[in-house]
C-alpha positions in Angstrom: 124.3 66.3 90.9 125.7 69.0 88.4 123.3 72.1 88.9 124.9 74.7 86.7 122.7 75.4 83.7 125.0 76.1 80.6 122.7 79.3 78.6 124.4 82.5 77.5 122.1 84.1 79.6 124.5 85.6 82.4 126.9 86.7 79.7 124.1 88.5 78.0 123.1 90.0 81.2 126.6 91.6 82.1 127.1 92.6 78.9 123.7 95.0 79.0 125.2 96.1 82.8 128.6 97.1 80.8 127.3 98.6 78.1 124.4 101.0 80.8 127.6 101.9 82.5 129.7 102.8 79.0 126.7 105.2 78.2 126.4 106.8 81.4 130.2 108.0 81.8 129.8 108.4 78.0 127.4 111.5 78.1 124.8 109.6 75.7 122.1 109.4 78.4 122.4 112.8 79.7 118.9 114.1 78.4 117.4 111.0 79.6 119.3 111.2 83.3 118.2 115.1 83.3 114.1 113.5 83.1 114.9 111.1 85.6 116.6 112.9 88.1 114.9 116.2 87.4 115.9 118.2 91.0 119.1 116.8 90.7 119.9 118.3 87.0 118.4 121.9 88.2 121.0 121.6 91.2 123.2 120.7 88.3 123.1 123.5 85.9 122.5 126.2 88.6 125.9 124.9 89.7 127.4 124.8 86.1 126.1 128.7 85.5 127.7 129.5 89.1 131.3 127.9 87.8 131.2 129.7 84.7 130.6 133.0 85.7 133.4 132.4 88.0 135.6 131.4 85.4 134.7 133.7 83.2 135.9 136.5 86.4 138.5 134.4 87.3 140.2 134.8 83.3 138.7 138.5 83.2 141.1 139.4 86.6 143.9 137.3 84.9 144.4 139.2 81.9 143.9 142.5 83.6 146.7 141.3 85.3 148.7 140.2 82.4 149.1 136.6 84.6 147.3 133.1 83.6 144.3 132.3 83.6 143.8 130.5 86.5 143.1 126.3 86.0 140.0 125.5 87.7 137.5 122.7 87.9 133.6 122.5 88.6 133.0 119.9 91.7 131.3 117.4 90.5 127.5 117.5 91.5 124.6 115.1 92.6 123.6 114.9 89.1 127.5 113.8 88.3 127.4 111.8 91.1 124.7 109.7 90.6 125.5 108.8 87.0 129.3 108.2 87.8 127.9 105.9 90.5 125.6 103.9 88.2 128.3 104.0 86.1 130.9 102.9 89.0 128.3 99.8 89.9 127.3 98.5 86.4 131.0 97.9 85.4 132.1 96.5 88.2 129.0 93.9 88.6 128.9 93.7 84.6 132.4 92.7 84.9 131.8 90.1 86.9 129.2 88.5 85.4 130.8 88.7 82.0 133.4 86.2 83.4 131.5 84.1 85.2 129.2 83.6 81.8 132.1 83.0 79.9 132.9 80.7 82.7 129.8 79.1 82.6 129.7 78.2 78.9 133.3 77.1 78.2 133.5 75.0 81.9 132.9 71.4 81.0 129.8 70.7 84.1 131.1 68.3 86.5 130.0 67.9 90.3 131.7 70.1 93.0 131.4 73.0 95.3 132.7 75.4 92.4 129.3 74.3 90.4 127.0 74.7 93.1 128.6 78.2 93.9 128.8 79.0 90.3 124.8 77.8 89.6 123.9 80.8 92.1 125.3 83.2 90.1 122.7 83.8 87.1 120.1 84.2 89.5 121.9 86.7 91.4 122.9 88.5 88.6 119.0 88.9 87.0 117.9 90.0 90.2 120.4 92.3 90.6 119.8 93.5 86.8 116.2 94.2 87.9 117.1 95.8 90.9 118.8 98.6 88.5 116.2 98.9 86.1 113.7 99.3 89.0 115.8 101.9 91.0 117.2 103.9 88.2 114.4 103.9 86.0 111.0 102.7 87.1 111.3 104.5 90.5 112.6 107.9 89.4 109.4 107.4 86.3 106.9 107.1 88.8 108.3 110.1 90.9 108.0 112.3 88.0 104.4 110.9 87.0 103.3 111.5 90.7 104.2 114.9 90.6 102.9 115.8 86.9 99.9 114.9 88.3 99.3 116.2 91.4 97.7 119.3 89.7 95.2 117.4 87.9 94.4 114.7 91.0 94.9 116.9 93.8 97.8 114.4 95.3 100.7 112.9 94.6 99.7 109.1 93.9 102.9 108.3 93.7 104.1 109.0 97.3 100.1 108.2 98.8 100.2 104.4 97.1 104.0 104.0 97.7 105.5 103.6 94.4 108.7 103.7 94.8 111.6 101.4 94.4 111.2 98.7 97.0 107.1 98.3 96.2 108.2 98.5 92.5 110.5 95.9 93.3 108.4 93.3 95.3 105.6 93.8 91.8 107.9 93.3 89.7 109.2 89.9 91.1 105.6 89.1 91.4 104.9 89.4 87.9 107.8 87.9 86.6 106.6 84.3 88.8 103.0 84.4 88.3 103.4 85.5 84.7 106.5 84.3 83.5 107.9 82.3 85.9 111.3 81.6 87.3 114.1 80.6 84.2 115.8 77.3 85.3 119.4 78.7 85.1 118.3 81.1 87.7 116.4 79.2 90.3 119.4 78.3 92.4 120.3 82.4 92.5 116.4 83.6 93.2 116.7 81.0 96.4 119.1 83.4 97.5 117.3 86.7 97.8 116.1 85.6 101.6 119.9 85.3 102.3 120.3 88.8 101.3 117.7 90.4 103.3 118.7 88.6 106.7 122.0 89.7 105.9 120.4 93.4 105.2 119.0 92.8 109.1 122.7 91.8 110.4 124.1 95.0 108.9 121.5 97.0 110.0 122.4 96.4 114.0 125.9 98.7 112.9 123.6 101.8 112.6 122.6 101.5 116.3 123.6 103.7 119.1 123.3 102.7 122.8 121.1 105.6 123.2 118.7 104.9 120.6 118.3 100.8 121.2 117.6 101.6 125.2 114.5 103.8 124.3 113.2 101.6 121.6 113.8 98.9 123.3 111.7 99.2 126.3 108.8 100.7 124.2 109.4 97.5 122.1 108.9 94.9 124.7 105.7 96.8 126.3 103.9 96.3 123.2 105.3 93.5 121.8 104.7 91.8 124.5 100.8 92.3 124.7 100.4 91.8 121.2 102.3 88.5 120.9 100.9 86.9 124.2 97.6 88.3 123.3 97.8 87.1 119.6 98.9 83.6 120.7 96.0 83.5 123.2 93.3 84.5 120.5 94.3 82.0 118.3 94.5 78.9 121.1 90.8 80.1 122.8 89.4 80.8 118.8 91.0 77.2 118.0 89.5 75.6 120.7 86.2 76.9 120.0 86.3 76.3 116.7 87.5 72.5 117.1 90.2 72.9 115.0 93.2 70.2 115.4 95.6 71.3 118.0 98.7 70.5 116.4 97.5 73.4 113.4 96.3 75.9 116.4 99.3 75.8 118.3 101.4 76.1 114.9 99.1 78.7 113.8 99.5 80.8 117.2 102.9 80.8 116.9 102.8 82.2 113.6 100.4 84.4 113.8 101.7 85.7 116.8 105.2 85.8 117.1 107.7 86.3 113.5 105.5 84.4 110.7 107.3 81.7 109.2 110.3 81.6 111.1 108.1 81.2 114.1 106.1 78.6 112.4 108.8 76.3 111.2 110.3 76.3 114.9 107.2 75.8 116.8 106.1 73.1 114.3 108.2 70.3 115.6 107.4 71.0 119.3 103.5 70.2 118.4 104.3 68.0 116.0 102.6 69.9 112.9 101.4 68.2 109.9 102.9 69.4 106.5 99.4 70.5 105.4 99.1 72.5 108.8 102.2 74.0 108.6 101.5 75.1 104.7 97.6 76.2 105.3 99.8 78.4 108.3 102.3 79.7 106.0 99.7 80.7 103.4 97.8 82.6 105.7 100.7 84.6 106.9 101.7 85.3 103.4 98.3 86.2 102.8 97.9 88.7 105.7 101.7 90.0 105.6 101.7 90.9 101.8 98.4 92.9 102.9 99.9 94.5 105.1 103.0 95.3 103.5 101.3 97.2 100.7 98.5 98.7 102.7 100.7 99.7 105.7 102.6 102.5 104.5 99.4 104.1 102.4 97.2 104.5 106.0 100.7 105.6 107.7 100.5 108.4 105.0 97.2 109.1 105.2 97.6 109.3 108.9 100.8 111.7 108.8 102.7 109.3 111.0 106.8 109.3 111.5 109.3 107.0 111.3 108.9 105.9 114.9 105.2 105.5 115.3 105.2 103.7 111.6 108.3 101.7 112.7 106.8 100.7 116.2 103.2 100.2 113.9 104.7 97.5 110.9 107.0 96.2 113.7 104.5 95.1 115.6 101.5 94.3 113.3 103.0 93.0 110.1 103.1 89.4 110.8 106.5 88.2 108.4 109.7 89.3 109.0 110.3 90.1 105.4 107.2 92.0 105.2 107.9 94.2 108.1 111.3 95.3 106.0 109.0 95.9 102.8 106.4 98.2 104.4 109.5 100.2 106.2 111.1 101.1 103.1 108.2 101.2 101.4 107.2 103.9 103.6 110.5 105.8 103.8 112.6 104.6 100.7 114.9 107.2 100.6 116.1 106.4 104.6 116.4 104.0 106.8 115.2 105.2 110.2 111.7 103.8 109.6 113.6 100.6 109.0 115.8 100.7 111.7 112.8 101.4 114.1 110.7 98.2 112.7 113.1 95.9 113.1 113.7 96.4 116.8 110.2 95.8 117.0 110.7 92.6 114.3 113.9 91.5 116.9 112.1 91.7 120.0 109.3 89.3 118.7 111.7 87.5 117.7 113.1 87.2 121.1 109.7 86.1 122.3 110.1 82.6 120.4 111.5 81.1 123.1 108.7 81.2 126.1 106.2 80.9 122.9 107.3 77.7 122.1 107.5 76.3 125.9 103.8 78.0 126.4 102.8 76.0 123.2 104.4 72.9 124.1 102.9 72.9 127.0 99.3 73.7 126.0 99.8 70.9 123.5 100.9 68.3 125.9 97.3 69.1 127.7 95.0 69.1 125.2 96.8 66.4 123.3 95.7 62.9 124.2 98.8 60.3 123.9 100.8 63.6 122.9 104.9 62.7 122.6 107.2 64.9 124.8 110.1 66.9 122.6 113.4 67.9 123.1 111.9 72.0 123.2 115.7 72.8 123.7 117.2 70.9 120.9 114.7 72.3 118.8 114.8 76.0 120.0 119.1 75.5 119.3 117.8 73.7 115.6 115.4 76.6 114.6 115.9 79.7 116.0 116.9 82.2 113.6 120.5 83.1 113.2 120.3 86.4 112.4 118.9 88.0 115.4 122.0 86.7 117.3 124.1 88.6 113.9 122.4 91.6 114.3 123.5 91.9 118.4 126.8 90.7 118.0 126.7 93.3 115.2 125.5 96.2 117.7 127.9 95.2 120.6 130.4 95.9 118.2 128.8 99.2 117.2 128.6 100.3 120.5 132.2 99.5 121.0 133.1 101.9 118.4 134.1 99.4 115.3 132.2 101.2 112.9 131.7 104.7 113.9 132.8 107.4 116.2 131.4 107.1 119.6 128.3 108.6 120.8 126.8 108.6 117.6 123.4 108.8 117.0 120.8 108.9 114.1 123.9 108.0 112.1 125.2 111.3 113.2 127.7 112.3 116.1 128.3 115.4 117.5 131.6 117.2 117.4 131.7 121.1 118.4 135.6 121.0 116.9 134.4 120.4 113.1 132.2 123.3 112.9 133.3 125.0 109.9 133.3 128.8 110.6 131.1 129.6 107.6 128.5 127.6 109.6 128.4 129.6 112.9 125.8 131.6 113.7 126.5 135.6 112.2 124.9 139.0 113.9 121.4 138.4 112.5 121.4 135.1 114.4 122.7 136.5 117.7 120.7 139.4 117.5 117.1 136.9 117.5 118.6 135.0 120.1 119.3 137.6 122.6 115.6 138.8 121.7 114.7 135.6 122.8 116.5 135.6 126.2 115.1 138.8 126.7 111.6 138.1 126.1 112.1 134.6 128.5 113.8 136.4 131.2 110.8 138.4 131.8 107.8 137.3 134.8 106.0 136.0 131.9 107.9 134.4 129.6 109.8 132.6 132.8 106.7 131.5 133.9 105.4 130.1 130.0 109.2 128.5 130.0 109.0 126.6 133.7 105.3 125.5 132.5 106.7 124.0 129.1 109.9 122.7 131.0 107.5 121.0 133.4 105.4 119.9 131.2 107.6 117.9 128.5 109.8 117.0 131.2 112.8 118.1 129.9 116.0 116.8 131.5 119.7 118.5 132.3 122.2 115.6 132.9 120.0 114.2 136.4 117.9 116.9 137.3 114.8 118.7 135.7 115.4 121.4 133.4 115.1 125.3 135.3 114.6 128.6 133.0 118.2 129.3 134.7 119.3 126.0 132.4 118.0 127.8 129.6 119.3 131.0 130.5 122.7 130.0 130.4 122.6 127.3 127.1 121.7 130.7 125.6 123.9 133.1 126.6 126.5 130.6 125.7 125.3 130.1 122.4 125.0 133.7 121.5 128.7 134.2 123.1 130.6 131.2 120.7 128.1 131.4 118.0 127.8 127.4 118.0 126.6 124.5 120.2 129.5 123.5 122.6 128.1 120.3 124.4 125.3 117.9 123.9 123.2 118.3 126.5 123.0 122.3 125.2 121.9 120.7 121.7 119.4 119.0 123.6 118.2 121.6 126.1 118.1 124.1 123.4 116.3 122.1 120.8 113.5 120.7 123.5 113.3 125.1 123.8 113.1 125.6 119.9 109.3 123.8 120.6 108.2 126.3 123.0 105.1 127.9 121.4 105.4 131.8 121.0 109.3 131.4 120.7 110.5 134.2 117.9 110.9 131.9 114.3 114.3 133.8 113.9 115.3 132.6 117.0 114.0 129.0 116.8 115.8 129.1 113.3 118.8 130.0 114.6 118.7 127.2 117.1 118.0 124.8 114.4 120.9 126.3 112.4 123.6 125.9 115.0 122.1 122.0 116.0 122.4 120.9 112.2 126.5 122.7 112.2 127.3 120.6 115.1 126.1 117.0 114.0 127.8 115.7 111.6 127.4 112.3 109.7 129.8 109.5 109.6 131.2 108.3 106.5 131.5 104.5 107.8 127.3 104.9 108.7 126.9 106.9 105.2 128.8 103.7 102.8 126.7 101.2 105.4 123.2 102.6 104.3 124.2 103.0 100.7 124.7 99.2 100.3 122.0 98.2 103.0 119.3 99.7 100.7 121.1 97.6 97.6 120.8 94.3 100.3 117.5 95.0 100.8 116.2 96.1 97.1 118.0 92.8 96.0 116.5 90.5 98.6 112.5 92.2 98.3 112.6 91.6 94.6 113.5 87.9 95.3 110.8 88.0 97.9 107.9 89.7 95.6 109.5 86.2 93.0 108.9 83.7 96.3 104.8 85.6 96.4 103.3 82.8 93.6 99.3 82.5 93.1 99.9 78.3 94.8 101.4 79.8 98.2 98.5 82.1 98.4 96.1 79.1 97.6 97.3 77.4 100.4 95.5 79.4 102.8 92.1 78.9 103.9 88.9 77.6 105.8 89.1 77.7 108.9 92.7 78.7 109.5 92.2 81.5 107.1 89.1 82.5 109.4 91.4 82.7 112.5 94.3 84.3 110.7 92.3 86.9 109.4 90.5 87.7 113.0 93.7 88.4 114.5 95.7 89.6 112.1 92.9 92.7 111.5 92.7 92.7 115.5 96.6 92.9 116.3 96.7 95.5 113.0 94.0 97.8 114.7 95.2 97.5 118.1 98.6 98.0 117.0 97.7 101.5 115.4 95.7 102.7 118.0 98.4 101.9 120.9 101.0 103.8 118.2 98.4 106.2 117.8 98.0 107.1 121.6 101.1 106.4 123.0 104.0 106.7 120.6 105.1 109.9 120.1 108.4 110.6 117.3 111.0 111.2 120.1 114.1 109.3 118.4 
């Protein structure tokens, strides 16, 4: 089978990427770039003004000196940086797919891996085309339109409804399918987008410290845990009561209770699912998760939540993998911490296929009559998702120290040898802080301090945290004007909280934290091209969302789905709500 489509269409597409990158190292769209990126212009000529002013000294104290002028050249700035980098990405991609449409069109077709490879590449190539117009255009449009009218609206409907890039993106795909639909010569590359976003979740486990994956993690399997047995037990006893065929309950718990699809396809053979049952289960979930993925990050606005509790929220009561992803960085599109937080939760559900699918098989074996016994193992090896294993192995070597220096942590790691001197604390600084030890050291402000200590149990290495601790991360800090350990940063900012501390001095605190961490350049390139893996992959996602899959749920399966699915979202938020606090 030959399944290359010959059609200029790639050719034409990298010619538009070459010609957006021309014009952006060209100048020509520099009034247009100064709209879009708006902050990042201001920064821009406040810097140029700054340099030529310099300059202009710099030649004024040459020729007073009868020497020459001095050759000097303005760093570039974010505004430079951000068109050099579209610039940077639109040739090199435009390049490619220049070749490979010249490629296309003068190949004779003939039958072979190189065609199958080759037939992948339109698709990718649109998808990718969109990502661009989406993140350099329609996001930064939307941003500006948000803000132009918060004056009139009283908000910014932009950042409440989540119009940024990745939501953008998922719309977009939908409207291309439902309206347009998918061109032929780039079916085989649109199949490729959940490739993209699995290998988004591999990557991801390199971002990971030790540190951060032992506190999520135990938070993770606590309330995943509840959620997926309880979801899978909601679903078997509503499905019972409702006399609905036990091959669709069981598939139906597992999706609805564990990852989604990936959950249903593996579970289906253990309780041998019909194709209708496994597609009515697959159009609930799509149903529910693409609900959730657009509704999610609104309430978690609305609701002033952080990264963690959002994370810990979508995590748990999304019910798709690839939705979970969407509502993170829909949320927080200009980060990945809400992601990173999500899918731990995502991974430990994950995790919880395994005893799902023996519980199932089980339950199906007794409520099936004349029910056939499966290999559960042979499936379990068959169906469980690759990537989860990807994104440990990926973490194990993270923690090794592969990709980053060790102890890092929020993509950061702390080194008290790269503080710049510049960046220590000056007079001013030391000056609140010794105010500060003062004002502790006194009967009552040692007694406010051992209350708070007590209270948020704060930690020194093994033992609880004294005023004396304090006393001394203090003194030390005033004495080398910059954090010297860890556990000071930590002792210190836990303080910074304490309520009646001085702002000066909490500022100064703050200020000597932020010199000390610094971010790694390996963690900065890896989230740069995770939020391209993942723009990519949601686009092809919102082009996988068509009018038939959402069709295919309903009756009583739609019932069910819909009971649990609003139970497990509620539940979710009030747990997060409660118990969750933002302590990563």
């Amino acid at each position: 089978m030959i399944y290359t489509r010959k059609s200029p269409a790639l050719l034409i597409i990298g010619l538009v990427m070459l010609t957006w990158g021309w014009l952006n190292a060209s100048g020509s769209l520099d009034g247009m770039q100064a709209w879009l990126q708006r902050s990042a212009h201001a920064e821009h000529v406040k810097a140029q003004a700054k340099f030529d002013a310099e300059l202009r000294a710099a030649a004024a104290r040459a020729a007073a000196e009868g020497v020459p002028a001095p050759a000097m050249k303005m760093p570039p700035s974010r505004f430079d940086e951000a068109k050099a980098g579209q610039a940077r990405l639109s040739w090199i991609f435009g390049g490619l797919a220049v070749a490979c449409g010249l490629l296309i069109l003068l190949r004779t077709p003939g039958r072979g891996h190189v065609d199958y490879y080759l037939s992948v590449v339109p698709g990718m190539a649109w998808m990718l085309l969109i990502a661009f117009v989406v993140r350099w255009l329609l996001d930064p449009v939307f941003a500006n339109w948000g803000r132009d009218a918060q004056a009139t609206l009283g908000f910014n409907f932009a950042t409440i409804f989540n119009f940024n890039y990745v939501v953008l993106g998922i719309l977009a795909g939908i409207v291309i399918v439902n309206v347009f639909g998918i061109p032929a010569w780039a079916a085989n590359g649109v199949r490729t987008a959940r490739l993209f976003l699995k290998t988004g979740v591999i990557l991801l486990g390199t971002l990971y410290s030790a540190t951060e994956l032992l506190q999520l993690g135990g938070l993770s399997v606590a309330m995943i845990g509840a959620f997926v047995l309880g979801s899978v037990w909601i679903v078997l006893a509503l499905g019972r009561r409702l006399r609905t065929d036990n091959s669709m309950t069981a598939v139906l718990s597992a999706g609805m209770g564990v990852c989604g699809v990936s959950a249903t396809v593996a579970v289906a053979p253990v309780v041998n699912a019909k194709p209708s049952e496994i597609a009515y289960t697959i159009g609930t979930i799509l149903m529910w998760g693409v609900g959730g993925m657009f509704l999610f990050p609104t309430v978690g606005h609305l609701l002033g939540m952080g990264p963690v509790q959002f994370g810990a929220w979508a995590g748990t009561g999304i019910l798709n993998s690839a939705q979970v992803a969407g509502a993170a960085l829909a949320f927080d599109p200009n980060g990945i911490e809400t992601l990173k937080v999500a899918e731990i939760f995502n991974i430990t559900r994950v995790l919880f296929l395994p005893l799902i699918a023996l519980w199932l098989a089980a339950w199906y074996v007794r409520h099936e009559a004349g029910a056939a016994r499966v290999d559960l193992g042979h499936v379990l090896f068959a169906k469980f998702p690759v990537f989860v294993l990807g994104f440990l192995f990926m973490f194990l070597l993270s923690s090794l120290g592969a990709f980053t220096p060790s102890g890092h942590y929020q993509g950061k790691y702390f080194s008290a040898d790269e503080v710049k001197r510049e960046k220590r604390l000056d007079d001013r600084d030391a000056a609140a802080l010794a105010g500060a030890l003062s004002q502790l050291e006194s009967p009552a402000g040692r007694a406010a301090l051992q209350a708070f200590l007590a209270a948020r149990s704060i930690h020194v290495g093994q033992h609880h945290a004294e005023p004396e601790d304090v006393s001394t991360a203090l003194s030390g800090l005033i004495a080398e004007r910059q954090m010297r350990t860890r556990a000071q940063d930590g002792l210190l900012a836990a303080v910074a909280r304490l309520p009646g501390l001085d702002a000066e001095a909490r500022a100064a605190i703050e200020k000597a934290g932020k010199a000390a961490w610094h971010a790694s350049k390996t963690i900065g390139a890896f989230r740069d091209w995770l939020a391209w893996l993942f723009a990519f992959g949601l686009i092809g996602l919102g082009m996988q969302i068509t009018g038939k899959a959402m069709r295919q749920a309903g009756g009583v399966p739609l019932f069910i789905g819909g009971v649990v699915g609003t139970l497990k979202a509620i539940g979710s938020l009030l747990v997060v709500l409660l118990f969750v606090r933002e302590f990563v």
